[in-house]
C-alpha positions, 0 to 999 in steps of 0.5 A, a space after each residue: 749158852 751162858 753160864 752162871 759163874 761160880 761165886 767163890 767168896 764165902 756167904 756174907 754172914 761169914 765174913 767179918 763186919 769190918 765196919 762195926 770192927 773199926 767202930 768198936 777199935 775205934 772206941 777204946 783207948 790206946 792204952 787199952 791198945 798197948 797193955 792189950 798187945 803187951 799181955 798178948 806178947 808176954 802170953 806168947 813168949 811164955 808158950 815158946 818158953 815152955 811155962 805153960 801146963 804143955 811145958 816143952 810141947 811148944 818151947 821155941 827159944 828162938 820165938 821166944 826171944 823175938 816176943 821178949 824183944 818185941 815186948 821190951 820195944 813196945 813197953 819201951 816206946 809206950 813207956 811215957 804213954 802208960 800209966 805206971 798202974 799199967 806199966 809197972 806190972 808189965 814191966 814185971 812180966 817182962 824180966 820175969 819173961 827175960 829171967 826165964 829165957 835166960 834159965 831155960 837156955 843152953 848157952 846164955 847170953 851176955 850181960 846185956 846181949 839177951 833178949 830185950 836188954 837193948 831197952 831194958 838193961 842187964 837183967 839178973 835173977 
């Protein structure tokens, strides 16, 4: 007797067409990339930090410090790669994003020590 086996993988029309996926990355620009993570870190971090409509409901300091840093490293690495009509609006977004982490904690860091001022400098209100 023989049995049919169970095919445990989702229907084809559900899983995602990665073929057309890596055609469709593979036509936008890379600056198009950066700027796209950079305001993906910068929305996330805004969330841990408690600026959105929810406020505190998802506040998470820690989370939030490691946004902003990564944030800072990837506008930092990217700095020579993006234009200044790209970067300079991120750059604002990110000491907005750093001068809001410092007010919202408890403890604050040292001149230089918070996040992302390993790449940005000290940052003052």
């Amino acid at each position: 007797m023989s049995e049919t086996p169970q095919n445990d993988s989702p229907d084809i029309a559900d899983s995602p067409d990665f073929d057309a996926m890596t055609r469709d990355i593979a036509e936008v620009p890379a600056v198009e990339v950066i700027v796209t993570v950079a305001v993906n870190l910068m929305s996330a971090a805004a969330v841990k930090l408690g600026l959105t409509e929810e406020g505190d409901k998802y506040k998470d300091l820690d989370e939030a410090r490691k946004l902003v840093h990564a944030l800072a490293g990837l506008l930092d690495a990217g700095a020579t790669e993006v234009s200044s009509f790209h970067a300079a609006p991120l750059r604002d977004g990110l000491k907005s994003l750093q001068l809001a982490f410092r007010e919202a904690s408890l403890v604050p860091d040292e001149p230089g020590q918070g996040p992302g001022e390993k790449y940005t400098g000290p940052v003052f209100g």
